[in-house]
LUMSEBA-801961 format. One record per residue (C-alpha): x, y, z; residue in three letters. Coordinates in steps of 0.001 Angstrom, whole numbers, plus 500000, padded with zeros to 6 digits. Last residue first. Layout:
REM residues N
XYZAla/...
//
This chain:
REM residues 86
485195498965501168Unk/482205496595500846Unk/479727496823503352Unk/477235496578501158Unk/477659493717498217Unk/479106493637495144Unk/476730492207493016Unk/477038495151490592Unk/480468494860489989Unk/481308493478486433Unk/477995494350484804Unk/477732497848486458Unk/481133498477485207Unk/480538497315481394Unk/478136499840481467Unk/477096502019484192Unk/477720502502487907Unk/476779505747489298Unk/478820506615492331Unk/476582508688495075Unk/479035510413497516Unk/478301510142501244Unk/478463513390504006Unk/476136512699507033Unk/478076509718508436Unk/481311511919508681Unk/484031509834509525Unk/482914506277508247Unk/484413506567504660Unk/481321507221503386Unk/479889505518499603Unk/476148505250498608Unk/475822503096495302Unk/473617503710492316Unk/473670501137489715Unk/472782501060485845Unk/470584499094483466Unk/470250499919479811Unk/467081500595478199Unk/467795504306476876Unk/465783505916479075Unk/467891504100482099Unk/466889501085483419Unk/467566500875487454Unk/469283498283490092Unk/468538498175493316Unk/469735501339495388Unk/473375500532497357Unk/473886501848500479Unk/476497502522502713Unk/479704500864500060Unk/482641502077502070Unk/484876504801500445Unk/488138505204499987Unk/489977508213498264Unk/493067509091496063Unk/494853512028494616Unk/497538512760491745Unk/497181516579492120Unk/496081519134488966Unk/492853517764488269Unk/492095518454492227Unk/492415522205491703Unk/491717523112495140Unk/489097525135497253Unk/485688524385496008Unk/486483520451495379Unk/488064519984498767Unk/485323521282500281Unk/483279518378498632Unk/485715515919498993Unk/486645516075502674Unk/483921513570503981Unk/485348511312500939Unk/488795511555502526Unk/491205512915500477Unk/494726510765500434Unk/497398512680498176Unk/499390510804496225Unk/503320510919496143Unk/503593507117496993Unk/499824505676497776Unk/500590502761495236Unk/504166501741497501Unk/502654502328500665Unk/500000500000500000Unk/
//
């Protein structure tokens, strides 16, 4: 692990939003974690295709989660992966 996180920057999901409005994140080789909170069953879009909504936190801040869309070839590969996940 402490060979991948080498010269990255760890933001912590509860951070991410701030982080967004006061840094130029495009510009830094950053990370996160996030724990799968929730995950909504899965949906059709307009188009007919099925996607996946998880609920990520990284257990600091229970009141700040990111949604992460899953669509695609990602939904298919992942979308049985179950809550609780990190």
């Amino acid at each position: 692990m402490d060979r991948k996180m080498a010269n990255r920057k760890l933001i912590r999901l509860s951070q991410l939003k701030n982080k967004l409005a006061t840094e130029n994140l495009e510009e830094i080789d950053w990370v996160t974690f996030g724990v799968i909170v929730k995950k909504v069953t899965p949906q059709s879009a307009n188009n007919g295709r099925t996607f996946s909504i998880w609920r990520l936190n990284d257990l600091q801040d229970l009141n700040e989660c990111v949604s992460l869309f899953l669509f695609g070839e990602v939904h298919k590969e992942h979308w049985k992966t179950d809550q609780g996940t990190v």
